[in-house]
N, C-alpha and C positions, 0 to 999 in steps of 0.2 A: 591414180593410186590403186594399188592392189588388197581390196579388202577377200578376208572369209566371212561368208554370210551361212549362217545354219541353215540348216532346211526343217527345222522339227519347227519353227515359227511361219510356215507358208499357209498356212489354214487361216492365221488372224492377220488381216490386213491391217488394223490397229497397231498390231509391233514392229518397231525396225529396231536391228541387231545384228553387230559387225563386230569383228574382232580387225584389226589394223596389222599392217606388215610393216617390213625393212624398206617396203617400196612405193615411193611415192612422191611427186615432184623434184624429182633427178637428185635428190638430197644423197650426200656423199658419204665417205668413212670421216670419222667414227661413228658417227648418231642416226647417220642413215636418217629416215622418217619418224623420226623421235617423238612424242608426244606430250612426254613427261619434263618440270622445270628443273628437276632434281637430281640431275645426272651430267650439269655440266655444260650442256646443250645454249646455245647463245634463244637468250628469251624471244626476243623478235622472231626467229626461226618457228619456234615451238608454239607462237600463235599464230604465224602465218600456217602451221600443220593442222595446228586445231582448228581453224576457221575454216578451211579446203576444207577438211573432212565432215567438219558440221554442215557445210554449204553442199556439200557432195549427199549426203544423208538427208536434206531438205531440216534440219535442228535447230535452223537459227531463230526459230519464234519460241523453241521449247525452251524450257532450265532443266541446263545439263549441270548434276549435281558430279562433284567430285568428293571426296574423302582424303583426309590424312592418313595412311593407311600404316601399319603399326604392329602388325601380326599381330593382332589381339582377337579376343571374341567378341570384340562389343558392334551390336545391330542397333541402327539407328532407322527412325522412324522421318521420313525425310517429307515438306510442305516444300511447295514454291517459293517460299523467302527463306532458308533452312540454309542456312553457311557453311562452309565446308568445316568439320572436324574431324577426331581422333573416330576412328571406326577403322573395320575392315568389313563391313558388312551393310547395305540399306535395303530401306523396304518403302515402296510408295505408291500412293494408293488417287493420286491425283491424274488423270489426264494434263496432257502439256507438258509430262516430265521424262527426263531419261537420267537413266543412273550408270557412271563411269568407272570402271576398274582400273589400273592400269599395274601390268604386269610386263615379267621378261624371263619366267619361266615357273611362277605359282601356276596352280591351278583358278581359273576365274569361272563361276558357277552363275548365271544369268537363271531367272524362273520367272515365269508367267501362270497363274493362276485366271483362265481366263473366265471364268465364271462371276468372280468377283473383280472382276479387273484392276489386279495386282500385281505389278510387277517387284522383284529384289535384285541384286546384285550381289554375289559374294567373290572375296579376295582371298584365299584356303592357301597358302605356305604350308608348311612341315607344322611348323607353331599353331596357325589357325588350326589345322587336321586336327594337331593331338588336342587339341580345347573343346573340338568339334562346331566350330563356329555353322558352319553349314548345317548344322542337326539344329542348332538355338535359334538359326533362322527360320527353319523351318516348322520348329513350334510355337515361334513367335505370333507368323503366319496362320497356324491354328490358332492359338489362342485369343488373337487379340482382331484375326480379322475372318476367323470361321473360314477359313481354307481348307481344304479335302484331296485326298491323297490323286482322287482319278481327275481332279480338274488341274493340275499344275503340268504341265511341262517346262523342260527344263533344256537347256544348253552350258557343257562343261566344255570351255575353248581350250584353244591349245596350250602344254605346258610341256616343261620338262621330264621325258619318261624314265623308268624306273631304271631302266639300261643306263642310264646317265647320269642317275642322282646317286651318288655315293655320299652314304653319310658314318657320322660314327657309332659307337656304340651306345655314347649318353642317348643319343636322338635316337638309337634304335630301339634300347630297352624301353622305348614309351610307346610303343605302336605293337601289335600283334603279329605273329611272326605270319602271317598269310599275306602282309604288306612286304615282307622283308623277303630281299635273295641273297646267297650268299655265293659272291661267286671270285673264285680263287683269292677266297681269302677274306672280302671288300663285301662289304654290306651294304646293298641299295633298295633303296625305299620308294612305293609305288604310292604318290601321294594322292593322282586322279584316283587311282580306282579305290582307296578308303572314301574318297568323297562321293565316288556312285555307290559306294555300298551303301552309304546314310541317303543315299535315295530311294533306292532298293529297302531299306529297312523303314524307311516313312512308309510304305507301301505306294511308289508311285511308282504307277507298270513301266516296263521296260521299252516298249515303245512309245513311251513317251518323252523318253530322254537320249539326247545324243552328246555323245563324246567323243570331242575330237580326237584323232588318232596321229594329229602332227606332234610332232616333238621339236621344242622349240629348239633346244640343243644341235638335235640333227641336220634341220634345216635352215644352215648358215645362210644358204643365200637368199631365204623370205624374211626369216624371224627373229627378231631379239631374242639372247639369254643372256645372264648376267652371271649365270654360271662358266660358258665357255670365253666370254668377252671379257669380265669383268667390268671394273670404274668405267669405261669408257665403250658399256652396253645404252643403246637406247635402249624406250618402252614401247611395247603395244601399250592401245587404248582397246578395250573392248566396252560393249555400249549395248541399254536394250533400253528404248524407247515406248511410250505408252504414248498415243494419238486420243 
């Protein structure tokens, strides 16, 4: 299989962290190397993808958390026995856990705080953006587990770019117009980069964060979107692990 691995996580041998492709065990149209139950995708399939990929990652002794994901802002506080719910956001502060996103053209925002050895996961849509879910986790992260701005790095994977996300006017009028282009006519919305701005605005240096620059949209022939696919889009899985 064809994963992206960051490179801002190569200093801490403790992390693993991938984001997943279209590509991977000869898996065909429509779902490709699908990850996600919720899309259609024959189940059998989508655990034999999950367990490849977890067995590929060395994850099978870990708990790999997942989420109901909701576009909401709600940050959940994730233990080794913690069942999957209503979130779009986790934070865990356990060794032996890794936390799951899964997307097909949101922005997904992975952080490691390695000081406190903390890792979160965040799932950022247009919805998360405007609620700012990605800022509440990361005061969360201060407040509740004394994180600082120069020990966190961070990984934003790929999403769909602003050249490709046309939205309307209701979803425009909620966002600041340095997020918005307007171009012959069509108003498109830059969701990655409000979400590095609320990094940038934590104060966490800019070489400490990297953003992907694949768009998921463009690159039909790696990546899911569910914008150009639609119903019969798989999902990436993006994943960051704490040893």
């Amino acid at each position: 299989m064809f994963l992206l691995k960051p490179y801002i996580f190569n200093n801490f041998p403790e992390i693993t962290c991938c984001f997943t492709t279209k590509i991977g065990l000869e898996r065909k149209s429509p779902y490709f190397f699908n990850i996600s139950f919720a899309v259609g995708d024959d189940e059998k399939i989508v655990r034999e993808n999950r367990s490849a990929l977890f067995s590929s990652l060395k994850l099978e002794k870990l708990t790999v958390h997942f989420q109901k994901q909701i576009h909401s802002d709600i940050v959940r506080i994730v233990k080794s026995d913690s069942i999957s719910e209503e979130s779009d956001a986790m934070i865990c502060s356990d060794t032996k856990n890794a936390l799951a996103i899964i997307a097909a053209d949101c922005t997904s925002i992975f952080v490691y705080d390695f000081k406190n050895k903390i890792i979160a996961a965040v799932h950022s849509g247009w919805r998360g953006t405007q609620k700012r879910i990605l800022e509440k986790t990361l005061k969360i992260l201060s407040d509740q587990f004394n994180s600082i701005n120069k020990d966190l790095y961070v990984y934003l994977g790929p999403s769909i770019s602003q050249e490709n996300y046309q939205v309307g006017e209701e979803v425009a009028e909620l966002f600041e117009k340095k997020y918005l282009a307007d171009i012959e006519g069509k108003i498109y919305l830059d969701v990655a980069g409000a979400n590095y701005d609320m990094l940038l605005d934590f104060g966490i240096p800019e070489n400490q964060i990297q953003k992907s620059s694949i768009c998921t949209y463009e690159m039909k022939e790696i990546m899911h979107s569910y914008r150009r696919d639609g119903e019969k889009s798989g999902r990436s899985l993006g994943v960051i692990a704490l040893r």
